[in-house]
C-alpha positions in Angstrom: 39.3 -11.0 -0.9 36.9 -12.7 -3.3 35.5 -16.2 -2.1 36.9 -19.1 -4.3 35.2 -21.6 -6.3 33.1 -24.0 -4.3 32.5 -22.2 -1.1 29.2 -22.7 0.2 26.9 -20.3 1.7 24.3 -22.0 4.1 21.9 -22.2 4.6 20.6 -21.2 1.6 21.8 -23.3 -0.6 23.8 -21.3 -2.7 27.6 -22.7 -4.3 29.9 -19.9 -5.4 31.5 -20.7 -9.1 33.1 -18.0 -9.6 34.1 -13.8 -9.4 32.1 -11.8 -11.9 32.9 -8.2 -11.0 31.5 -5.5 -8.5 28.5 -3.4 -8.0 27.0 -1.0 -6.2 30.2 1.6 -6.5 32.3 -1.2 -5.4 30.6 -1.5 -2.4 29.4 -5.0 -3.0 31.2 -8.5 -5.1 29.3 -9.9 -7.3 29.3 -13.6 -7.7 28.1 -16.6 -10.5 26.5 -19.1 -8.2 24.5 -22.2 -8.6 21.1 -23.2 -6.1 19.8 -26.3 -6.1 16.0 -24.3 -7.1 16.9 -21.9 -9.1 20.7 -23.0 -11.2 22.8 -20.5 -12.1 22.2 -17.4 -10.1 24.0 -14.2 -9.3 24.6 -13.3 -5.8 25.5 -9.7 -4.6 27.7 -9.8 -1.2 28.6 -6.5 0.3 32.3 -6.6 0.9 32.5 -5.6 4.7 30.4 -4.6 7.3 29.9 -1.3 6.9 26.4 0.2 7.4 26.8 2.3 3.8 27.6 -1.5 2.3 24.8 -2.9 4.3 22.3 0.0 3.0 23.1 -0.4 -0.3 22.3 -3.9 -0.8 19.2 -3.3 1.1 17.8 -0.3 -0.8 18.4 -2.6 -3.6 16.5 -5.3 -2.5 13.4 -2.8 -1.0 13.6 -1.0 -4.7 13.3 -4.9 -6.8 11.0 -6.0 -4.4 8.3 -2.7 -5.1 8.5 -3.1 -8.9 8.5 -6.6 -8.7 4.9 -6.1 -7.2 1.7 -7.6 -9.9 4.4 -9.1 -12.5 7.1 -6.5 -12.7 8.7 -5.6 -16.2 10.9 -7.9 -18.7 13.6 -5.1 -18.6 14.2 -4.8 -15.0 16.4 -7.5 -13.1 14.5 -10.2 -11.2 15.5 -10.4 -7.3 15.0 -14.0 -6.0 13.7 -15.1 -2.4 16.4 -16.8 0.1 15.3 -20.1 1.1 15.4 -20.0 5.3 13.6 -16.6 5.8 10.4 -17.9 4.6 10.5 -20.7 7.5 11.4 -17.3 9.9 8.6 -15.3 8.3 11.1 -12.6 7.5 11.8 -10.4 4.6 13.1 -13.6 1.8 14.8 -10.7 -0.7 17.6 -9.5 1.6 20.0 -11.3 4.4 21.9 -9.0 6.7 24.0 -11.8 8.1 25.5 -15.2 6.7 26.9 -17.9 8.0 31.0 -17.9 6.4 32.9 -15.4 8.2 36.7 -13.8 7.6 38.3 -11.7 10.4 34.6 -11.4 12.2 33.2 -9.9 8.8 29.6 -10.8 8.2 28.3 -9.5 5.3 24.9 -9.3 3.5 23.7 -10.6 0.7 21.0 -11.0 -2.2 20.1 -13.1 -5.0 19.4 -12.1 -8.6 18.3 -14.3 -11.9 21.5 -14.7 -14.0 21.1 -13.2 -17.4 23.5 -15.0 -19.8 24.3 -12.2 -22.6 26.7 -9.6 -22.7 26.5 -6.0 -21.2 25.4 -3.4 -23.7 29.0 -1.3 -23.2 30.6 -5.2 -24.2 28.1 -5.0 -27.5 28.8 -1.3 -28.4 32.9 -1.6 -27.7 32.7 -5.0 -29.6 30.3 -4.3 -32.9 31.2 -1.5 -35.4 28.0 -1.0 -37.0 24.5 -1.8 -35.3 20.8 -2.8 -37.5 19.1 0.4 -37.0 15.6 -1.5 -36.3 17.9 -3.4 -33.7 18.9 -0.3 -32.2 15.5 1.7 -32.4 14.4 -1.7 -30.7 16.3 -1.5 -27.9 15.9 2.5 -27.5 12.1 1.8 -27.1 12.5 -1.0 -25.0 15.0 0.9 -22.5 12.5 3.8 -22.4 9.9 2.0 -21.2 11.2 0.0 -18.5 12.3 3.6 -17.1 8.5 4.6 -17.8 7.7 1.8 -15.6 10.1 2.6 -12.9 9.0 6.3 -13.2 5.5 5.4 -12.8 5.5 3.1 -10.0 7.4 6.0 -7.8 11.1 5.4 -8.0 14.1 6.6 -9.6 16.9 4.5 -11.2 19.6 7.4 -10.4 22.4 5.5 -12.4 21.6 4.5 -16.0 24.6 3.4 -18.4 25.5 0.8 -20.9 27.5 -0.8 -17.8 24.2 -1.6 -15.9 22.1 -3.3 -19.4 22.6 -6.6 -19.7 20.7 -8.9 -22.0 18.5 -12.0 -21.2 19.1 -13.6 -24.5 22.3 -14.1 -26.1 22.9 -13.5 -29.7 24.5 -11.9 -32.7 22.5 -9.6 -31.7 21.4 -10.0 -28.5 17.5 -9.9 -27.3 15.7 -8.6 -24.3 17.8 -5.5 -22.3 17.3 -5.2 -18.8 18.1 -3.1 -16.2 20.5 -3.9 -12.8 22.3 -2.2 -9.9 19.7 -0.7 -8.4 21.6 0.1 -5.3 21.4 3.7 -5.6 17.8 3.7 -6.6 15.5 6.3 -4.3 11.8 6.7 -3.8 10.6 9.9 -6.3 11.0 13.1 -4.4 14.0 11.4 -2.2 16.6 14.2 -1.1 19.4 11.5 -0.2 21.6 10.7 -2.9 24.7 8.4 -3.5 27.0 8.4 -5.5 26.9 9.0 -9.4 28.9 8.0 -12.4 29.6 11.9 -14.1 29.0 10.7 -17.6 25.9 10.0 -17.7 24.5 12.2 -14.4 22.1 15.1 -15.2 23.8 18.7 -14.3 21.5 19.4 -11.9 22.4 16.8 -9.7 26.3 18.0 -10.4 25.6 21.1 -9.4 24.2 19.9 -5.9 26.5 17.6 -5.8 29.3 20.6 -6.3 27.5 22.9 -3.6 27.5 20.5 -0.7 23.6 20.1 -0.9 21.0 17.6 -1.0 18.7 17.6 -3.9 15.2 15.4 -4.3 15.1 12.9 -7.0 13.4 13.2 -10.1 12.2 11.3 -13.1 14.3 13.8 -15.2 17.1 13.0 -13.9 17.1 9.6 -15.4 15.6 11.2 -19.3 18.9 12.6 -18.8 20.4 9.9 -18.6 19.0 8.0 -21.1 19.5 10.9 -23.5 23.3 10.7 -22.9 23.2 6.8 -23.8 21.1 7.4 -27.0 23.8 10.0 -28.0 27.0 7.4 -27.0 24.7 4.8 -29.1 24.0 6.9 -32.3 27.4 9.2 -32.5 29.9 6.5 -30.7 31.3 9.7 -28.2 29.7 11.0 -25.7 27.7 14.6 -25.7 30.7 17.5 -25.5 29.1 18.7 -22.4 29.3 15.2 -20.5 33.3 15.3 -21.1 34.2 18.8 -19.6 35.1 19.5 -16.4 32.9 22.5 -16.6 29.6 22.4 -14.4 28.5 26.4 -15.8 29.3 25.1 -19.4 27.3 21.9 -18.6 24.2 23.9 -17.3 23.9 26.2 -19.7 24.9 25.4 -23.2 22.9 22.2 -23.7 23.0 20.1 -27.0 23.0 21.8 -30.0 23.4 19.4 -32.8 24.3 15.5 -33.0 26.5 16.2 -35.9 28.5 19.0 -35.3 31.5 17.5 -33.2 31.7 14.4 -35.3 30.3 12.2 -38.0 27.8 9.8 -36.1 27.7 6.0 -36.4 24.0 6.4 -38.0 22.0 8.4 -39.9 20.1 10.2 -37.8 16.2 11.5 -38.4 15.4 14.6 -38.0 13.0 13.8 -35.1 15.1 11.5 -33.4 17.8 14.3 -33.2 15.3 16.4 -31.8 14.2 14.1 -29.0 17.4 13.8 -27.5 17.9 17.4 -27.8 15.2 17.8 -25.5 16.3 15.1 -23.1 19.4 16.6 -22.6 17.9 20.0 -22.1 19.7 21.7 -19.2 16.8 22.6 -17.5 14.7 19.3 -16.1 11.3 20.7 -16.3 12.2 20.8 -20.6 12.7 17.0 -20.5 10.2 15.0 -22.1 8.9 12.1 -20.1 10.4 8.6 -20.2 6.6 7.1 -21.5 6.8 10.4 -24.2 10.4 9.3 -25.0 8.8 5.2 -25.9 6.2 6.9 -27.7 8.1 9.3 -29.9 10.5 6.5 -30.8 7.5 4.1 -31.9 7.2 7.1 -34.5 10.2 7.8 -35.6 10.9 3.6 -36.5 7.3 3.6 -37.9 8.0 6.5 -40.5 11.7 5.1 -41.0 10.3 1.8 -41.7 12.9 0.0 -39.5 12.9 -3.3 -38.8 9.8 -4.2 -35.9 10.7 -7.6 -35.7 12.4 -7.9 -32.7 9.6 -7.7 -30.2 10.5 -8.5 -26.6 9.3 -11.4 -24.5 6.7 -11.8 -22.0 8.0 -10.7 -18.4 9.0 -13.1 -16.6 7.3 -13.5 -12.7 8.9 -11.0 -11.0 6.6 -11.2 -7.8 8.2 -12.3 -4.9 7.4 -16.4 -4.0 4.8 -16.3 -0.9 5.5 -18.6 1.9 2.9 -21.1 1.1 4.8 -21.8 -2.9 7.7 -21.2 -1.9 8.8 -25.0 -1.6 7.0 -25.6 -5.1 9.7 -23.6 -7.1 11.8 -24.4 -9.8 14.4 -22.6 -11.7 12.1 -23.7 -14.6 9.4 -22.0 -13.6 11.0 -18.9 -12.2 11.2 -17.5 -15.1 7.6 -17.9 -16.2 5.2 -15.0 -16.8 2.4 -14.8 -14.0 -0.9 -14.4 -15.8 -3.3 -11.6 -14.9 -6.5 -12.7 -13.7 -9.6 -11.8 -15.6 -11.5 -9.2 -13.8 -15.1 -11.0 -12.9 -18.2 -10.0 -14.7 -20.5 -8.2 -12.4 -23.2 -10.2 -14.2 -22.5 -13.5 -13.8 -23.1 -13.4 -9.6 -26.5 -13.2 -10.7 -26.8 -15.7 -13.7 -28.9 -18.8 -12.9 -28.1 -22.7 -14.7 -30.5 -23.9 -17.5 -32.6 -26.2 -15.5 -33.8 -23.4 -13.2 -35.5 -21.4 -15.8 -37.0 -25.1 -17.3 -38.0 -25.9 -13.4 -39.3 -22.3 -12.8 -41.4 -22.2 -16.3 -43.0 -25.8 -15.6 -44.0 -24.6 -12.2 -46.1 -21.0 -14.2 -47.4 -23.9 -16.5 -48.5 -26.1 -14.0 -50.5 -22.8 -11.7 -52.2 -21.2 -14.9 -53.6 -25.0 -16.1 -54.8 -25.2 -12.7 -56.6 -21.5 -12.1 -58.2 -22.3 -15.7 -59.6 -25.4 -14.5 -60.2 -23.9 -11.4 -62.5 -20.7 -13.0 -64.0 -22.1 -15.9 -67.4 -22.5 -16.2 -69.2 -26.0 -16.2 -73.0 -27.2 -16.9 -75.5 -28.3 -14.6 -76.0 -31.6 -13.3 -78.2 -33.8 -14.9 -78.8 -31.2 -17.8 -78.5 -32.5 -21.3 -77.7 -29.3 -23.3 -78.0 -31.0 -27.2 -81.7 -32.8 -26.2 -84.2 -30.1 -28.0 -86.8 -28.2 -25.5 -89.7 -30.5 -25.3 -93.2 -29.3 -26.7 -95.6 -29.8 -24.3 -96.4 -33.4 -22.4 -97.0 -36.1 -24.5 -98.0 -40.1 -23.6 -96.7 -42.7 -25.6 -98.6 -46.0 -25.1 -96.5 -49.5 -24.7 -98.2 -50.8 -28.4 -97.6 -47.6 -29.8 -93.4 -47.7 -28.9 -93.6 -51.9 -30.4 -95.4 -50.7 -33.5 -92.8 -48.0 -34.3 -90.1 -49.3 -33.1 -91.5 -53.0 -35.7 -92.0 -50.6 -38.6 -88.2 -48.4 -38.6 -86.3 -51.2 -37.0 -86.7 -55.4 -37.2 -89.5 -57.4 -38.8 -89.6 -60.3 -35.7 -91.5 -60.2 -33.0 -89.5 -58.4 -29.7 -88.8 -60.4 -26.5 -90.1 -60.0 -23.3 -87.3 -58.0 -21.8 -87.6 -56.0 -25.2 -91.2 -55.1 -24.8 -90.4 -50.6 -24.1 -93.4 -49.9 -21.1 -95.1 -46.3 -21.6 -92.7 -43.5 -21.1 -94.4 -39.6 -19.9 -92.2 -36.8 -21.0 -92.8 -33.5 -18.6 -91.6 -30.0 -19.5 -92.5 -28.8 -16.7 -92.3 -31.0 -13.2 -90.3 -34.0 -13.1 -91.3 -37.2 -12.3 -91.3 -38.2 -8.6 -88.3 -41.3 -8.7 -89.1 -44.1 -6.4 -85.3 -45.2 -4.2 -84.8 -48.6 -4.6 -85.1 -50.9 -1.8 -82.0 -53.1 -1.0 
């Protein structure tokens, strides 16, 4: 029985408005809710006890929670923390146990962002004629969020226009993303749940048919993919998808997008090719998801469709560590985490401006000194510009007054003027008396 409007679940905060569907193979009801952080959410509850309900909504939570890791991807569904199991230190994503109980029932539960638009089966069954740069648009943009899936190890394992919805509203609608990962599985997995047989790959069938296990591949999901490009372009699904035939499945393939009825689009050449090889019956012919993005960026470049619509920044995807996890908002929950810069090598070495001016004054200051230090310097008491003397020579007292009457001044010198006889040696140096105090 679905919970009515109003109930709340404590203690996380979280008010059911109202029934939205089911997921996870019915295992699970899926809820519009509002939380005081985050507003409108979506809550997943499993619908009883059982451990298979219980696993589901875990793997589910363990699968977001990986490719959430460094930022995530704008087309894959965002899985929010629950508020009491950061104060418990325990995993936030994923509650095995709440608190509103019916008949002894307590089942589990996580938290997803609410995406507002339509489901892409609800925009296919509801528009007759799709922009083909729209539609090459959202092709690329679906490839690469299962390129990003494929390269961080997992495995969707059930991709169909049920489980796109779109984060913007619109005529059309913007930004396709990817939910219900409850069957997701680690690459190389061998357990497998169940499958929706329109859009499953025919190897899996066959297992599936035979009672055995088979490991999980990226392939699987190119398969997929293939199939919804097909439903997309031609409006019916691939003739082999619709028979009951596994040996008819396996063998004959695709062999032409136009021979069982007149498509929606014109379809290239190329593109017809591609999803010829994505259906191929044998996995190991099936191009990768990232070769899939790139071929279509080729095809709409040499089509010259539309490029307009390019899709927004992911939003943070990480999951909220304990120490921020009081800080959050629903505004900010759905802003994109920026990538630090990596740090130059360099600049752990690289000095500020005033050391090289303090280290160059210092040089200055120790090559003035060894100059100083080195040069040479003359003798004391030597006058270097006086000319060598030529031999001793006496000039008397009236000798010095008549000279010095005749070059300089007329009138008669003073006493203290008067210049006494002055010997000039070349030789030995005049013995000088020390004044007596």
């Amino acid at each position: 029985m679905a919970l009515s409007k109003g109930t709340r679940l404590d203690p996380y905060d979280i008010v059911i408005e109202k029934h939205i569907g089911q997921g996870l193979g019915g295992m699970a009801d899926v809820y519009l809710a509002s939380h005081k952080r985050y507003g409108q959410v979506v809550v997943k509850i499993a619908r009883g006890d059982a451990e298979a309900y219980d696993n589901a909504l875990r793997v589910e939570a363990m699968a977001l929670e990986h490719l959430q890791e460094g930022g995530g991807h704008p087309g894959i569904v965002k899985i929010l923390p629950l508020q009491d199991a950061v104060a418990q230190g325990q995993r936030p994503l994923f509650r095995s146990k709440i608190r509103f109980k019916k008949e002894g029932i307590a089942p589990s539960l996580i938290m997803l962002e609410y995406l507002p638009g339509d489901s892409l089966i609800q925009v296919l069954n509801q528009k007759k004629h799709l922009e083909q740069g729209w539609l090459y648009s959202l092709f690329i943009h679906l490839a690469e969020a299962v390129a990003f899936i494929h390269e961080r190890g997992y495995t969707h394992l059930d991709l169909k226009p049920e489980n796109v919805v779109f984060r913007q509203p619109g005529d059309p609608p913007r930004e396709p993303v990817l939910i219900d990962f409850g069957i997701a599985r680690p690459i190389g997995h061998p357990e497998m749940l169940g499958y929706d047989r329109r859009y499953c790959s025919p190897e899996r069938l066959q297992a599936k048919n035979e009672g055995r296990a088979i490991e999980a591949i990226p392939a699987m999901d190119v398969y997929s993919l293939g199939v919804m490009f097909y439903y997309m372009l031609k409006g019916t699904l691939p003739p082999q998808q619709m028979t009951r035939s596994i040996t008819s499945l396996i063998t004959k393939g695709v062999t032409s997008l136009t021979s069982s009825s007149e498509p929606k689009h014109e379809i290239p050449q190329e593109m017809q090719d591609l999803i010829t090889q994505m259906l191929a019956p044998n996995p190991e012919d099936r191009p990768s998801a990232r070769d899939v993005a790139d071929t279509l960026r080729e095809i709409r470049t040499e089509q010259g469709f539309d490029t307009t619509w390019v899709p927004s920044p992911a939003p943070s995807t990480s999951p909220i560590p304990p120490d921020t996890f009081g800080s959050s908002s629903p505004s900010r929950s759905s802003t994109p985490t920026p990538t630090p810069k990596p740090k130059s090598r360099r600049k752990k070495y690289s000095r500020p401006l005033w050391h090289y001016l303090v280290l160059g004054g210092s040089l200055l200051t120790v090559l003035v000194f060894l100059f100083f230090l080195f040069a040479p310097s003359p003798e004391a008491g030597s006058s270097p510009q006086e000319p060598p003397p030529v031999g001793p020579q006496i000039i008397s007292g009236r000798e010095a007054e008549e000279t010095s009457e005749s070059s300089e001044s007329p009138r008669a010198p003073s006493e203290t003027e008067k210049v006494p006889a002055i010997i000039v040696a070349t030789s030995t140096p005049l013995p000088t008396s020390t004044p007596t105090q």
